[in-house]
VOGU-3710 file (C-alpha; in Angstrom, 3 decimals, decimal comma):
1> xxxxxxxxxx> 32,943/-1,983/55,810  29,277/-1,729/54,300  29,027/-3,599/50,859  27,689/-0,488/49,346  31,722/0,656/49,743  33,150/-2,999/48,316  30,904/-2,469/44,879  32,148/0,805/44,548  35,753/0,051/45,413  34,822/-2,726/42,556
11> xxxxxxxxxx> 33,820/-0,487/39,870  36,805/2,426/40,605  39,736/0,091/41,780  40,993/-0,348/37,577  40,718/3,269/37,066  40,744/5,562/39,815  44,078/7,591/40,303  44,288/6,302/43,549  44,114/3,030/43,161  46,595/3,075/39,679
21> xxxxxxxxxx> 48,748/5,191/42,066  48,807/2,850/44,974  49,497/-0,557/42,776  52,085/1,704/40,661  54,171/2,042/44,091  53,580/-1,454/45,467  54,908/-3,096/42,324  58,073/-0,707/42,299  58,478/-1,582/46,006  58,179/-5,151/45,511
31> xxxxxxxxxx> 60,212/-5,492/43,067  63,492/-3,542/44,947  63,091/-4,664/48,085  61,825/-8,108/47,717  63,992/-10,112/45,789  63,567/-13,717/46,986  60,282/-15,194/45,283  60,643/-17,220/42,727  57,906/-19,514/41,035  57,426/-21,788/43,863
41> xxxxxxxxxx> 56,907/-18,978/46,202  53,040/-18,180/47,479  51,517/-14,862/48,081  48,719/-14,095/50,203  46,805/-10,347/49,560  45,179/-10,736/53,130  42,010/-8,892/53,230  42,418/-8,582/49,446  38,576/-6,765/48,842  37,366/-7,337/45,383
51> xxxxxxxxxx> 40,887/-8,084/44,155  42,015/-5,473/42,334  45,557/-6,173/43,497  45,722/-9,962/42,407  46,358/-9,341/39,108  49,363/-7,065/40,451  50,797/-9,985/42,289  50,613/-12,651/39,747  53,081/-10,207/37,795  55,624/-11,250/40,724
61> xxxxxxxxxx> 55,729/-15,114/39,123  54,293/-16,573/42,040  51,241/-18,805/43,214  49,132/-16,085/44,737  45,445/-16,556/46,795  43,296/-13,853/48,892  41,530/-13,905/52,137  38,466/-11,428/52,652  35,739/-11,499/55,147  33,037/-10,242/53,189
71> xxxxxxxxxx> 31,690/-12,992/51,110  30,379/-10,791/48,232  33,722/-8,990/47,794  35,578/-12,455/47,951  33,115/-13,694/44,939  34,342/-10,472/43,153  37,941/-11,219/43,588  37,737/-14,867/42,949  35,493/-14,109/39,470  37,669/-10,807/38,218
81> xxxxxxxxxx> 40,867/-12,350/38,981  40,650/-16,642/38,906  42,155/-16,391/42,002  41,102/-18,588/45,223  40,188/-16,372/47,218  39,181/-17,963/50,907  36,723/-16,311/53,733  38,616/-15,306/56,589  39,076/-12,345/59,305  41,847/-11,238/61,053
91> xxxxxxxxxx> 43,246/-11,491/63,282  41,695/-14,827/64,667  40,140/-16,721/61,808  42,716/-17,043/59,475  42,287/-20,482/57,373  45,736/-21,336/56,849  48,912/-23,478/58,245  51,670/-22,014/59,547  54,723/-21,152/57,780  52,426/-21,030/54,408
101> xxxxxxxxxx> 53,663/-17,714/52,499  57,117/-16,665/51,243  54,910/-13,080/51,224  52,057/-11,695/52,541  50,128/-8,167/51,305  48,237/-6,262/53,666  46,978/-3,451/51,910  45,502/-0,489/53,531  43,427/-3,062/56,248  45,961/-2,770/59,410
111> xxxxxxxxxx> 43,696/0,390/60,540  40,485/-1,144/60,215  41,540/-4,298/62,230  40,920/-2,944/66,564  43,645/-5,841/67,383  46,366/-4,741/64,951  49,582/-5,877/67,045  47,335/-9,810/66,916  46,754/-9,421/63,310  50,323/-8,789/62,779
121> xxxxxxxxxx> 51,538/-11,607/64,973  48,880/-14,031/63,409  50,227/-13,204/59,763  53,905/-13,500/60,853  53,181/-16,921/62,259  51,694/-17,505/58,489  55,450/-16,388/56,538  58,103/-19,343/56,229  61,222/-18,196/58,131  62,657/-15,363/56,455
131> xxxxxxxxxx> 59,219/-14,579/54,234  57,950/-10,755/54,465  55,301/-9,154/54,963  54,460/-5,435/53,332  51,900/-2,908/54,611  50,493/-0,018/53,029  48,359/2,136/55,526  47,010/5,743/56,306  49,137/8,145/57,875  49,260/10,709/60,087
141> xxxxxxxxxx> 46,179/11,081/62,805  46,321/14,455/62,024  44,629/13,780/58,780  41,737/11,989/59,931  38,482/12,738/58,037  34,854/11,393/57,433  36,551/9,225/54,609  38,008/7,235/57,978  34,942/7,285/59,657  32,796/6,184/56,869
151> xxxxxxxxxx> 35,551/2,967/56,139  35,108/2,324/59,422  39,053/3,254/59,981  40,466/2,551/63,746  43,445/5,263/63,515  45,900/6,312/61,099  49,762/5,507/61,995  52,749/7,269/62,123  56,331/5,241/60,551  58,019/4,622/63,862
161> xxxxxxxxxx> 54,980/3,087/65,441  54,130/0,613/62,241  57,685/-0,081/62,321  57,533/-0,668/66,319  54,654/-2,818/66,193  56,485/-4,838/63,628  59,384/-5,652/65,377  57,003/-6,567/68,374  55,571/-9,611/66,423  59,627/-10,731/65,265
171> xxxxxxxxxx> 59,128/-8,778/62,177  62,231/-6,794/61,293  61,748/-3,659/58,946  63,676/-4,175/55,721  62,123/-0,982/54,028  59,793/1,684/55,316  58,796/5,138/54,268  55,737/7,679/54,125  54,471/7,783/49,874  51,576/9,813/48,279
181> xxxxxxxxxx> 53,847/12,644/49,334  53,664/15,007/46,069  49,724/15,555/47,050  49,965/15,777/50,847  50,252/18,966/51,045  46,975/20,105/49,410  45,448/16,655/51,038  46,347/18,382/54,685  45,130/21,574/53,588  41,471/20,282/52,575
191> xxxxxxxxxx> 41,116/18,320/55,296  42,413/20,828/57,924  40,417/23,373/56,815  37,304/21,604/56,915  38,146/20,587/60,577  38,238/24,181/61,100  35,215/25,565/59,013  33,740/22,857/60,516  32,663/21,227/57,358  31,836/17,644/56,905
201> xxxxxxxxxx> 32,411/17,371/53,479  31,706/13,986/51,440  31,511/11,227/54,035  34,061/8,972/51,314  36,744/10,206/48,733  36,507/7,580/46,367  35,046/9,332/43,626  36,059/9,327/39,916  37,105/13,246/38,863  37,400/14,290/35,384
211> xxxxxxxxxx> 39,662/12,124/32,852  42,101/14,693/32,465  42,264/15,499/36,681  41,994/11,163/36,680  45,256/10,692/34,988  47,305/13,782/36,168  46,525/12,947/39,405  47,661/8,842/38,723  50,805/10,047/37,323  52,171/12,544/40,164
221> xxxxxxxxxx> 51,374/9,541/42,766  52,977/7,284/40,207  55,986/9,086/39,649  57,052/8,592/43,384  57,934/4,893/42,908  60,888/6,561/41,101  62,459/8,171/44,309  61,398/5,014/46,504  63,409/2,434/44,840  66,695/4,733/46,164
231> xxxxxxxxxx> 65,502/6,442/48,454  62,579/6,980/51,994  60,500/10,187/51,629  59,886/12,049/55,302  55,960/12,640/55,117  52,884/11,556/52,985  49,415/10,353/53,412  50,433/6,568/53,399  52,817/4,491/54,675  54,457/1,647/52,959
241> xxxxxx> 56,994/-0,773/55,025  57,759/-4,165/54,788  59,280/-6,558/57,619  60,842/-9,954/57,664  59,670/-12,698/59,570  62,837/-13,479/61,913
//
C-alpha cells in the first residue's frame, strides 16, 4: 500500500469504529477459541501496519513481536507499541525460524498478498506443532469497491475457500465464520448501487464520521463478539477463522 494510507491508518486505527470494532471481535475470538497460550507463548501480528493491534495482543499474556514490510509503518508500530517489530514480506522473506509462534495474527493482509496459499504455508511452517493461526479478511467478491482497489486488495474470499486453502497448507479450521454482519446489509446496498449508478465514490472508506455515528457504529460491530463466542453467523463483510497447525 502507499504510505499516504499507513499514516492515516496511524492516526484512525485508536478511534475509528472500524478498527474498535474489528479488535473488539478478535479479542472475544481469541479468547474462546484459543485457549492454550500461556506466558511463555509468542505471538506474531504478521504484517502488523502501524501496530494498532499489539497492544491487543499483549492483553493475551504473551511475548508478542510484528513483521511489516514498510519500514515507516514498522517504526510506527515499534515506537506506539515497544514492540519489536522486524521488516519482512510475505510470503518469501519472512525473518524467522521455524516452529517460532504458539500464534500467529494475520489481520486483514491475506488479500493483498498475490501468493496467498505460499503465505499461508510459509506462516504454518512458522507455528510450533499444534500453534494457530487466525485470519481476519474481506468477504464476498461481490462487494468489491474502489476501497479494494485503492489498498491495493487482490480479491475478497468467501468461508469455504479460506477454510480450503487452510487445510491445503496442514492447517485445520478450529473456528470460522463471516462477522461485521449487523452492517452488511446497508454495506451491500451502497456499494451495489454505486456499481450500478456507476459511481466511483471515495476511492478509500477510512474516514472518521461524526462522534455520535463513530461510536454507534463501534458498538453494533462490537456487539457481535457476543453471538461469536457460541455461535458462526452465515454472511458479513469479513471473515474471521482460525486453523491449527497439524
Amino acid at each position: 500500500m502507499e504510505q499516504t494510507i499507513y499514516w492515516k491508518m496511524d492516526r484512525l486505527e485508536q478511534d475509528h469504529w472500524w478498527f474498535v470494532g474489528r479488535r473488539n471481535v478478535i479479542e472475544s475470538v481469541m479468547r474462546t477459541h484459543i485457549d492454550s497460550l500461556g506466558p511463555e507463548s509468542r505471538i506474531l501480528d504478521a504484517g502488523c501496519g502501524t501496530g494498532g493491534n499489539l497492544e491487543l495482543l499483549s492483553r493475551m499474556g504473551c511475548e508478542v513481536m510484528g513483521l511489516e514490510m514498510e519500514q515507516g509503518a514498522a517504526e510506527i508500530a515499534q515506537s506506539k507499541s515497544g514492540k519489536a517489530v522486524y521488516l519482512g514480506s510475505l510470503p518469501d522473506q519472512v525473518p524467522f525460524a521455524d516452529e517460532s509462534f504458539d500464534l500467529i495474527v494475520l489481520l486483514d493482509v491475506l488479500e493483498h498478498i498475490e501468493d496467498d496459499l505460499g503465505a499461508l504455508e510459509t506462516l504454518t511452517a512458522k507455528l510450533k506443532p499444534g500453534g494457530s493461526l487466525l485470519i481476519t479478511v474481506p468477504a464476498f467478491q461481490f462487494l468489491w469497491s474502489s476501497h479494494d482497489e485503492s489498498h491495493h486488495h487482490k480479491r475478497r474470499y468467501r468461508l469455504n475457500e479460506l477454510t480450503g486453502k487452510m487445510k491445503q497448507c496442514n492447517l485445520q479450521p478450529k473456528y470460522a465464520s463471516y462477522f461485521n454482519t449487523w452492517l452488511f446489509p446497508a454495506i451491500a446496498a451502497v456499494r451495489i448501487l454505486h456499481k450500478k449508478l456507476r459511481i466511483s465514490g471515495k476511492t478509500d472508506d477510512l474516514s472518521m464520521p461524526s462522534t455520535f455515528l463513530n461510536k454507534l457504529l463501534a458498538g453494533i460491530m462490537s456487539s457481535e463478539r457476543h453471538l461469536l463466542k457460541r455461535a458462526k453467523l452465515p454472511f458479513g463483510v469479513s471473515i474471521v477463522a482460525i486453523g491449527q497447525k497439524v
